[in-house]
C-alpha positions in Angstrom: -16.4 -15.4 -14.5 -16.1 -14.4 -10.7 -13.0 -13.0 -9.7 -11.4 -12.7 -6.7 -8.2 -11.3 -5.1 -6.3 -13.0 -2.7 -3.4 -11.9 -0.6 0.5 -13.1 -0.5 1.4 -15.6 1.6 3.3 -14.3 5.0 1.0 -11.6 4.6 2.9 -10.2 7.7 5.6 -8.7 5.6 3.6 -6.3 4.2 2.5 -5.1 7.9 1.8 -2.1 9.0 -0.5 -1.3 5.7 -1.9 -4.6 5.3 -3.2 -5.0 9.1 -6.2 -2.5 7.6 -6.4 -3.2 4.0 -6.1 -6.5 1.6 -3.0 -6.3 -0.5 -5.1 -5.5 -3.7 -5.4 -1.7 -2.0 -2.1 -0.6 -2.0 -1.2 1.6 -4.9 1.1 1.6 -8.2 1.2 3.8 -11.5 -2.3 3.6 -12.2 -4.0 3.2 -9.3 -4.4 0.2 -6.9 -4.0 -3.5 -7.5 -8.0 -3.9 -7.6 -8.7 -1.1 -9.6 -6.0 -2.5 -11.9 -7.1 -5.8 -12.5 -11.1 -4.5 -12.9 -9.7 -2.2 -15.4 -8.3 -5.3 -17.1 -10.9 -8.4 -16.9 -13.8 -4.9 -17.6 -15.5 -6.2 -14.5 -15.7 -6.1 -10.2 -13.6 -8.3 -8.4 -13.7 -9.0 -4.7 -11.8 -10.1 -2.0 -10.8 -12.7 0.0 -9.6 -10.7 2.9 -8.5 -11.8 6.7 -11.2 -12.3 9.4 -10.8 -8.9 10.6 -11.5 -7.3 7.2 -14.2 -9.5 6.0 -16.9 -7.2 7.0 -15.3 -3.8 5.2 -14.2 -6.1 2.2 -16.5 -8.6 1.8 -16.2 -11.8 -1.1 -18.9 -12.1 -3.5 -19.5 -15.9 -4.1 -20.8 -17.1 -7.7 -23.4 -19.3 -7.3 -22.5 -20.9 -11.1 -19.2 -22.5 -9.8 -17.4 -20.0 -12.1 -14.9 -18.5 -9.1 -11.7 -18.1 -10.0 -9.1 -17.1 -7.1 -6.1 -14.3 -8.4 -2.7 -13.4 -6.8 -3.0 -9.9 -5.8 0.9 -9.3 -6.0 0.9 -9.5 -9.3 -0.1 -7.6 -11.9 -1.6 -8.6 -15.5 0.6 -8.0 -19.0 -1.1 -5.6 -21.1 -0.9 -8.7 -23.9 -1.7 -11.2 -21.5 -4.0 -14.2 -22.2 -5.5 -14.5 -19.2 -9.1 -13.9 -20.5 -8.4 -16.5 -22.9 -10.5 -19.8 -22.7 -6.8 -21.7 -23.2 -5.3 -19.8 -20.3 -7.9 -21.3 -17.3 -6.1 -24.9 -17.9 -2.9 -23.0 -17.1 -4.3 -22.3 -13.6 -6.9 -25.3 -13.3 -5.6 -25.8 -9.3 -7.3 -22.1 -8.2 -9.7 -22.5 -10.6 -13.1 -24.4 -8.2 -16.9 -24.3 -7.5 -18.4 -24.3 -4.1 -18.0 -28.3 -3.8 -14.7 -28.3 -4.2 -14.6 -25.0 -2.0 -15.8 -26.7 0.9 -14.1 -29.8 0.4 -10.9 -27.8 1.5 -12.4 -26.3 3.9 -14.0 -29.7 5.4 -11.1 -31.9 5.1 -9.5 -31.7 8.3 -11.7 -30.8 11.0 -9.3 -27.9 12.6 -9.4 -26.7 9.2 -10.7 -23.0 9.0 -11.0 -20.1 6.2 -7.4 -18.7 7.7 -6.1 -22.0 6.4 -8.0 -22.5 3.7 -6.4 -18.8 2.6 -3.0 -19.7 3.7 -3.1 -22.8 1.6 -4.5 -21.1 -1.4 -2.0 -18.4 -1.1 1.2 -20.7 -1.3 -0.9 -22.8 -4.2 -1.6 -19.5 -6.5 2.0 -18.3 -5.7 2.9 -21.6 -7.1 1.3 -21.9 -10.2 1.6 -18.5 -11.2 5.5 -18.2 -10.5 5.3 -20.9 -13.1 3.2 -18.9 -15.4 5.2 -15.9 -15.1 8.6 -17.4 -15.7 7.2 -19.1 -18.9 6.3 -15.3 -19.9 2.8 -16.2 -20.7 0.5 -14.2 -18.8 2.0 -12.1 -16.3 4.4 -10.0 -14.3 6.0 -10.6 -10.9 5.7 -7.4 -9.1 8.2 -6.7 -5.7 6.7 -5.2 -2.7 6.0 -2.0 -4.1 8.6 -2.0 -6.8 7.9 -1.1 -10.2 9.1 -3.5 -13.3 12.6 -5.1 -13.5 13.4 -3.4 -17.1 13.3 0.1 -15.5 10.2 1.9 -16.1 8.2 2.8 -13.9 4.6 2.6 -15.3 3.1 -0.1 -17.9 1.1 2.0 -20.8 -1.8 -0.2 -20.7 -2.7 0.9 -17.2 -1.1 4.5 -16.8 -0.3 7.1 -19.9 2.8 7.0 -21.4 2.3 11.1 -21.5 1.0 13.6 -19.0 -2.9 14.8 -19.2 -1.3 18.0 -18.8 1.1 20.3 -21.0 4.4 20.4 -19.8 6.1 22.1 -22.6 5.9 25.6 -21.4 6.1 25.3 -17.6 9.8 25.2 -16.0 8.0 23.8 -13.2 6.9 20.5 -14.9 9.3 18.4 -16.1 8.1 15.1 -17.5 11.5 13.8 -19.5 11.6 11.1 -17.8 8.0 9.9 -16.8 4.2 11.3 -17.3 2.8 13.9 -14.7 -0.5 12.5 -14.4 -3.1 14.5 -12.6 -6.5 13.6 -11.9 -9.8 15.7 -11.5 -10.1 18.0 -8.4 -6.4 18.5 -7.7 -4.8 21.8 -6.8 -1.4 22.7 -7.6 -0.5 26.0 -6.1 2.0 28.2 -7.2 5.7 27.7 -7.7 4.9 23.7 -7.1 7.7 22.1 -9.0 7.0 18.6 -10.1 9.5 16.0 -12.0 7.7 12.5 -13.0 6.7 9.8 -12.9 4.6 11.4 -10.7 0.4 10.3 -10.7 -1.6 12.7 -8.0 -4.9 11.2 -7.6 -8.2 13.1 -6.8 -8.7 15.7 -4.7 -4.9 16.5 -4.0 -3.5 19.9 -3.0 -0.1 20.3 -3.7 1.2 23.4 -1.7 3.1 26.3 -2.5 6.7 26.1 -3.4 6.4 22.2 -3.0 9.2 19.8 -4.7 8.0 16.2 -6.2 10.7 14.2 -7.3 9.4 10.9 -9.3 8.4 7.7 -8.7 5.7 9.3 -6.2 2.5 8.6 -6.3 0.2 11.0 -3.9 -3.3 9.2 -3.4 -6.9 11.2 -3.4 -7.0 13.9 -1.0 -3.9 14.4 0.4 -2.1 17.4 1.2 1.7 17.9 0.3 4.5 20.0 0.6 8.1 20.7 1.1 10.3 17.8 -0.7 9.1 14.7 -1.9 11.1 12.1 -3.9 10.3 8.2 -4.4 7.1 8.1 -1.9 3.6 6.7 -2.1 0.7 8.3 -0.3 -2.0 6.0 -0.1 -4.4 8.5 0.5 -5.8 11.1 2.7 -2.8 11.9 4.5 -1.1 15.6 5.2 2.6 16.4 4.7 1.7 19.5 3.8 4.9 22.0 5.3 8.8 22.0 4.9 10.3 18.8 5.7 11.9 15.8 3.6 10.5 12.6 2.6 12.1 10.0 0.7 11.7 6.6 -0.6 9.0 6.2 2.4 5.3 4.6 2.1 2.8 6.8 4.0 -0.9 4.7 4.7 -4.3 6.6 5.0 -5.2 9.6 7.6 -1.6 10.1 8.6 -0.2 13.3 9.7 3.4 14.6 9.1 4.3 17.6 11.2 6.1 20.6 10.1 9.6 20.1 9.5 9.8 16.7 9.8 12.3 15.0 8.1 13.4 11.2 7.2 16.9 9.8 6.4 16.7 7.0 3.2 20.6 7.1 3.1 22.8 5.4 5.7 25.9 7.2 6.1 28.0 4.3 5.5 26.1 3.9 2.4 24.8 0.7 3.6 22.2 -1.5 2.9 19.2 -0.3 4.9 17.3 -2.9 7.5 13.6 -2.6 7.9 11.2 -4.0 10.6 10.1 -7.8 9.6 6.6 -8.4 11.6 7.2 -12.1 11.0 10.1 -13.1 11.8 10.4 -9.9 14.7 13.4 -8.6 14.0 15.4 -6.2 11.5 16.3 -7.7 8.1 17.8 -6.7 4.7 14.8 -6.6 2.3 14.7 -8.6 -0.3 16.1 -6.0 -2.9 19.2 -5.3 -0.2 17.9 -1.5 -0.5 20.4 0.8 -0.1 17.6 3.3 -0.3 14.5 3.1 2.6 13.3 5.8 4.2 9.8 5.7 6.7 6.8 3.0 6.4 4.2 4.4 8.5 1.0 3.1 9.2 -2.8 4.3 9.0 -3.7 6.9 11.3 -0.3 7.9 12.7 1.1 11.1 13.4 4.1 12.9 14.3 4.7 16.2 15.9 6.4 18.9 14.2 10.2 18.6 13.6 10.5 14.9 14.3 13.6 13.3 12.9 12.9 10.1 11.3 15.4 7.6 10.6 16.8 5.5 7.9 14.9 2.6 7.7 11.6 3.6 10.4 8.6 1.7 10.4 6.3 3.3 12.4 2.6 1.2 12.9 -0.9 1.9 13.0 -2.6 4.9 15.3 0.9 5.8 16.7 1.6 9.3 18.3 5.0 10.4 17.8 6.6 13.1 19.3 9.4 14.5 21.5 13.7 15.7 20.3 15.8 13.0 19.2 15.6 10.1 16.8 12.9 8.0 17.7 13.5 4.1 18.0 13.5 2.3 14.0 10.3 0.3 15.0 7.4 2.0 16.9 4.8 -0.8 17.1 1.0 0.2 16.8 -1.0 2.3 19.4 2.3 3.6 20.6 2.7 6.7 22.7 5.5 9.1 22.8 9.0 9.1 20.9 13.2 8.8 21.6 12.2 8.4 25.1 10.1 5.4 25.0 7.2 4.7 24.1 3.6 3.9 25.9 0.3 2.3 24.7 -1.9 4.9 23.6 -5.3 4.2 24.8 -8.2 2.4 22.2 -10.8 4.7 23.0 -8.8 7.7 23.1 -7.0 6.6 19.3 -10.5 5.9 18.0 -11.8 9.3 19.2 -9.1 11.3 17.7 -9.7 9.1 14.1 -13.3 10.2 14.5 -12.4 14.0 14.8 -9.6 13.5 12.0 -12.1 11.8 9.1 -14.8 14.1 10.2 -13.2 16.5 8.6 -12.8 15.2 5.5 -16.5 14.6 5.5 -16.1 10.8 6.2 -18.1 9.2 9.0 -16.2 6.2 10.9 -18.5 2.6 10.1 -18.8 0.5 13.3 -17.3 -2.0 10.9 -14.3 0.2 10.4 -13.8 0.5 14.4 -14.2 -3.5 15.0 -11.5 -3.8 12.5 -9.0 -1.3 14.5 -9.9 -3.3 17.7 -8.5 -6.4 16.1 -5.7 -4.6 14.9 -4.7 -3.4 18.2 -5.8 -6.7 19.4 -3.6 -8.4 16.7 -0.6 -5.8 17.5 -0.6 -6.0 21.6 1.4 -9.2 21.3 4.0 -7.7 19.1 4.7 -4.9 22.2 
């Protein structure tokens, strides 16, 4: 069997960290949708990403009509039938061979791979909304919430107890979730960490530094000062004094020191985020009353910046200057509370070169084509 992930319909509402990734690599308790399912079905699976990301996530195609198409935004039961032979008449409409493929994509001549993906999005959402209310095979999953019961982790993909020993440290307190730390982390001194809490590879958590559970801090990040109900997707610094909560940070991002972020309106309020599809504020669909800062890939803010409640700040921004800056900061911005600028292409792409660099990653001509159609993409939401 050939598996392959495909993203939610409106895929918009998970914009800014969707523009440079499929769904399947954001991250949960275990590690990312992808890695989750391969875990699972003990195999690769692909993608079938948006034009702009074809070339960085590419679909591999069986050529024995054994393809079988599954909903990203969800996630498997541990005791789930999926694999079983019974379980592929349960999802017979996403299950096709090349003929049938192209018979989509040939049946109206306008007809293109973005509707072809569109189509099969709303299709899969379909059938396995019915699959998962019948408690059969699997388990809705919010955007970026964890399970409806209350915990925070299923055991089949993350440990039920910390890799480490906890026992003796007043520093690491894992009552009420793991502490789950993976090879190549550094946890300096007087660190004090409270799970759930899963710190991928290559971490560095700094002196004095307070975690606070849910949080998960992807591979090769650099954190410090207070955390509390954040996901780092990876390879981003927050690594001085400052608060963060309840706030989704992408890749190669860079928090200033003492930089702060309200998650709790003063009226105790239910918190409005940016919606990229509809262009406007709205209530998310949990009516949060606790949401902090989204922030996209390769942004940055200067030190002491003030996010807040309810910030979304887009890909390759620059943010800077006193005063709150404005709740939506659209990508390749410029500048902070007093307006905002384009930040030039060439200019973003030479500072991302100088940023990865460091880390010891070179920067793919793929990977700049795809932030040229994301600034492309973004201009007309200026």
């Amino acid at each position: 069997m050939n598996y392959i992930l495909v993203d939610p319909p409106c895929i918009e509402r998970y914009y800014p960290f969707t523009l440079t990734r499929p769904f399947g690599e954001m991250r949960v308790f275990g590690g990312t949708i992808k890695e989750i399912w391969e875990k699972y079905l003990d195999c690769e699976v692909s993608y079938l990403a948006h034009p702009h990301l074809e070339k960085l996530y590419p679909m591999k195609w069986s050529e024995n009509n054994d393809n079988f198409f599954i909903p990203s935004w969800l996630l498997p039961f541990p005791d789930a039938p999926f694999k079983k032979e019974e379980s592929k008449t349960c999802v017979s409409s996403i299950f096709m061979d090349e003929t049938q493929y192209q018979k989509i994509l040939n049946s109206d001549p306008s007809s293109n791979t973005e509707t072809f993906r569109n189509h099969l999005a709303s299709s899969i959402d379909c059938v396995f909304n019915i699959i998962s209310l019948e408690k059969s095979a699997f388990k809705l999953e919010g955007h970026l919430n964890y399970s409806e019961d209350g915990s925070y982790f299923s055991t089949h993909f993350f440990p039920a107890k910390s890799n480490i020993d906890c026992s003796n440290n007043p520093f690491l307190n894992d009552d009420d979730g793991p502490i789950i730390i993976e090879e190549d982390v550094t946890i300096m001194e007087g660190a004090m960490i409270r799970g759930p809490v899963h710190i991928c590879k290559g971490s560095v958590i700094k002196m004095g530094a307070k975690i606070y559970g849910p949080t998960i801090i992807g591979p090769y990040c650099k954190i410090g000062g207070e955390v509390s109900n954040c996901i780092f997707l990876g390879y981003s610094n927050k690594a001085h004094e400052g608060f963060l909560g309840h706030s989704i940070i992408g890749e190669w991002c860079n928090i200033g020191a003492g930089t702060s972020n309200s998650n709790l309106k003063n009226d105790y309020g239910t918190v409005k985020m940016w919606d990229y599809k509809d262009k406007k504020f709205k209530t998310s669909a949990y009516d949060s009353q606790f949401l902090g800062l989204y922030m996209g890939d390769h942004s940055k803010c200067a030190i002491n910046t003030s996010f807040n409640t309810g910030t979304t700040v887009g890909v390759n921004c620059n943010v800077f200057g006193a005063g709150f800056p404005r709740n939506f900061i659209p990508s390749f911005s410029w500048g902070g509370a007093q307006g905002v600028k384009p930040y030039n292409f060439e200019k973003a792409i030479s500072v991302a070169e100088i940023v990865m660099d460091r880390r010891g990653v070179k920067v793919a001509p793929d990977y700049i084509d795809m932030l040229r159609s994301v600034h492309d993409i973004t201009s007309k939401m200026k």
